[in-house]
Each structure stands twice: as C-alpha cells, then as structure tokens.
C-alpha positions, -999 to 999 in steps of 0.1 A, spaced: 99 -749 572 136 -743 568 169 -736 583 185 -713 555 217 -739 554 214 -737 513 222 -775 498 229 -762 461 232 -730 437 209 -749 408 207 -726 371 177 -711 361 174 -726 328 139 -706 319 111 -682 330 83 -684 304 45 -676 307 28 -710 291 -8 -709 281 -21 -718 320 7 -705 344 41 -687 343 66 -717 345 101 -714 364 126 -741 357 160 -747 376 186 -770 369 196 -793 392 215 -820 409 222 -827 442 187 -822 456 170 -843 429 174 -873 446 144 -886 462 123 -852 452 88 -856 446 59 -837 425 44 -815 456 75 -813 475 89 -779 490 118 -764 478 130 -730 488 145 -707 459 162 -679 472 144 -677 500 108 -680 486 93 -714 491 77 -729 460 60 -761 451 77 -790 429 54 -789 401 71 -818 379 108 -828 373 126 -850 351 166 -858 348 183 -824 361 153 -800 355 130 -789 383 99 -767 370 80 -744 398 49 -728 390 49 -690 400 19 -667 411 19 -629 403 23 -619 435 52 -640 440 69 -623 410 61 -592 422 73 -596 459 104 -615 452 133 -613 431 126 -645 411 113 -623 385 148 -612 375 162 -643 370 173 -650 332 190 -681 316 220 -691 338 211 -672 367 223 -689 400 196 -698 422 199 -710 461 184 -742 468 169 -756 500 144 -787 501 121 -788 533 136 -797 569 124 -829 577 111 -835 612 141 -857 623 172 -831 606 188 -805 622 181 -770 626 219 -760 614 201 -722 608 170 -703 621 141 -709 620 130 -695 578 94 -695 568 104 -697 529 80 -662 532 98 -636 514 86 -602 532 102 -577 508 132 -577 484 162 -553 492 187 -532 471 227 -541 476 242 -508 483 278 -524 486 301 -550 488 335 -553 511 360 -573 516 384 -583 545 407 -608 537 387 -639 523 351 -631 541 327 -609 522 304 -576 539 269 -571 524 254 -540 527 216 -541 517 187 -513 523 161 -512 547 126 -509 540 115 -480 570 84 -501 571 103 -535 581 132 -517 606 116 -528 637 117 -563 629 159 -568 626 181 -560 651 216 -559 662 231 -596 659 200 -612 648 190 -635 624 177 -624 589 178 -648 559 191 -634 526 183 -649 496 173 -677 520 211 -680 537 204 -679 574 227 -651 586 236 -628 616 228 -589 613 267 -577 619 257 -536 612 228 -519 616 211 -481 604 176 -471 598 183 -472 564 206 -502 554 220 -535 574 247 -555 562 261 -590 572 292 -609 569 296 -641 552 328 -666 556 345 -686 527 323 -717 525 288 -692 521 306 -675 495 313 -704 479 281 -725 485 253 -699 477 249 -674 453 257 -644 478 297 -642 465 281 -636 432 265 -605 441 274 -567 430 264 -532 444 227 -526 424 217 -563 428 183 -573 439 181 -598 470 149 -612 489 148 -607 529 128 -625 552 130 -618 586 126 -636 619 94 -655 626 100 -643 668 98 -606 657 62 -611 638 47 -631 664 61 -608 692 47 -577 674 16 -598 672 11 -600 707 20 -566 718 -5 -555 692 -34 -579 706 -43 -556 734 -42 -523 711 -64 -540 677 -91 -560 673 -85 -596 673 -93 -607 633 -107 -641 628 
C-alpha cells in the first residue's frame, strides 16, 4: 500500500530483455537507504518488486503485462521516474489510499499554466469514467491528486509548486503517456452494488 506522496524522481538508467526476464533499472538515492531485495517500491504508480540493488542502482524485474498496461515501457535512458517505497504500518497517510495497481495509462491532451501551479489535462478511457469524480482522488503517475475538471472524455488536475518540482509531472508535455489508478472506494463500491445483479465468483 501507498499514499502517492512521491519521495524521489530516480533515472531510468536501462530497460533490457536478459536471457530469463526483462530487467528495469533506476538510479537512485534517497530511498536506498535501508531497501531490501523483495521490498516494494512504486514506479510511477505501478508497484514492483526490489529484485537486487547495489550503490545507486535499483533493478525491478517486469512482466509483459506490466509493460503492456503501464507506461514503464516507454521509459529510455534518463527518463525521470517517480519513486515511492511501501507505507509502513506506523507512517502517515499524507495521500490516499494507492494500490500501486495501475488500471490503464492515459494520453496528456494539454498543459496550463496559472501563475506558478501547473493544469493537467489527461483523457478518459469511457470504460473507466464512472470510477472518478468531481474532487476526488486519482493518482497520476502515482502522485495522489484531487480531480479539479471533469468531461466524459478527459479530466485534468492541478498541481502546486513543490509537486512540480518533486515528481516528474512538471516534466510532462501535451502527447505524453501517464499511468492512472483510481480510487480503491469506487471498485469496491461498484463491487457491491454489482453483488446482487452477478454471480458471486469464488
């Protein structure tokens, strides 16, 4: 579990296919620290497993379907990647409440600007609509954020100085790919509305 309170932008140094598994490695520094082969890490939402480290570099081991459901298949050398390491069961939940379960990636249709704060405008899957709404949470790229603007098509959200500066959300441009997950209460509220209308699975 997370909070989507991002504690570093690490560098993808490398995305490589080796002879057993396709091999993600980040640089890094401030989460090293005390990190441990198994440990959770969140990259840009999409919580991954600490395969090995050593000095600055972190390597994750990626599935297909993690590829192919986030955007952590676009990343090249130098990249910038949001970092978050597992919320321990005595920290504070600063965020929401973020899985780390990327449910679809998203399109930036545009970027504003009003003063120093930044507006992100980013498409809507139709399929996924009925889980965001108006002042909500969503996390993007695995920043916990408010939904400011809301269509059927798009939603965008507002992000203050310090996010710009601390995640890799100021870096973005209209055309860029980012990862949405959205709120845990929505699924498990659709979940129970459903139970009376499907058949239970077990």
């Amino acid at each position: 579990m997370f909070t989507g309170l991002v504690e570093e932008v690490g560098d993808c140094l490398w995305l490589r296919q080796t002879a057993s598994s396709i091999q993600l490695t980040i640089v890094a520094k401030k989460i090293l620290p005390g990190l441990h082969t198994g440990d959770s890490v969140a990259l840009n939402g999409c919580c991954l497993t600490v395969a090995s480290h050593r000095k600055d570099q972190v390597v994750f081991d990626l599935l297909e379907e993690t590829l192919a459901r986030t955007n952590l298949g676009k990343l090249r050398p130098g990249s910038p990647v949001n970092l978050e390491r597992a919320l321990p069961a005595d920290g504070r939940l600063g965020g929401h409440f973020v899985q780390g379960h990327v449910d679809c990636t998203a399109q930036v249709l545009a970027i504003g600007e009003r003063g120093d704060d930044l507006k992100i405008e980013v498409s809507l899957p139709h399929e996924m609509s009925h889980y965001v709404v108006w002042k909500g949470s969503i996390a993007l790229n695995g920043v916990s954020l408010t939904v400011a603007e809301l269509s059927h098509q798009s939603l965008a959200v507002w992000i203050i100085p310090h996010t710009r500066k601390k995640t890799n959300l100021g870096r973005l441009i209209a055309g860029d790919t980012v990862n949405l997950e959205f709120d845990i209460l929505a699924k498990y509220a659709e979940r129970i509305l459903d139970a009376g209308r499907k058949p239970t699975v077990r």
